[in-house]
C-alpha positions, 0 to 999 in steps of 0.5 A: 924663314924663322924656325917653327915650333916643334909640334910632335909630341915626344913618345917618351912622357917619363925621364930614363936614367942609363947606367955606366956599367961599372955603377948598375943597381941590381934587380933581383927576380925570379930567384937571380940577380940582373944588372941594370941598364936604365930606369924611369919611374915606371919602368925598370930594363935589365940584362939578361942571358936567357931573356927567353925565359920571360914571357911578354905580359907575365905578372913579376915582383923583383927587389930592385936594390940601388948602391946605397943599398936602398930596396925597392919591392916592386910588381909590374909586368914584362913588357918587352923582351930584347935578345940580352934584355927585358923591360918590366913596367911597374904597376906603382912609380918609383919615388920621383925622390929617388930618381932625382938622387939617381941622376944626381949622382950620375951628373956628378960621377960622370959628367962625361957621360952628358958630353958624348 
């Protein structure tokens, strides 16, 4: 009767950071500012209002700018689009670096968060 292995791959291949809202990076694109719910490495979701204005497929470069400051210039595409969200997947990764600061400091900030 022992357990068996777990033998599914998981879908997701790429670690996401989801973000509490008072501590959002902010992506800049097309000319506005959007707040960030989570990021991968090669992948960034945001809010949006008018999500409607973003085409599925369509080419992007945005500024994605983390709480320290530090700015990314990216490109990718828009590959999904939500009622108030849209997902860019990113042409080239984000540093790994960068992402495992990211989670660092949402471990640290709020531990409860894990705990839900």
């Amino acid at each position: 009767m022992g357990n068996k292995p777990y033998k599914e791959k998981n879908k997701r291949e790429l670690y996401r950071i989801s973000y509490p809202v008072n501590d959002r990076p902010i992506l800049k694109l097309l000319g506005n500012e959007f707040e960030v719910i989570n990021i991968s490495e090669k992948g960034i979701k945001f809010i949006c209002k008018q999500c409607s204005e973003f085409k599925v497929d369509a080419d992007v470069q945005c500024t994605l700018t983390f709480r320290d400051h530090e700015s990314f210039l990216l490109e990718g595409k828009i590959s999904q689009t939500y009622k108030n969200a849209a997902v860019i997947c990113l042409a080239r990764s984000l540093p790994l670096e960068r992402i495992i600061q990211e989670q660092r400091y949402i471990l640290a900030n709020y531990p409860d968060k894990f705990h839900e």
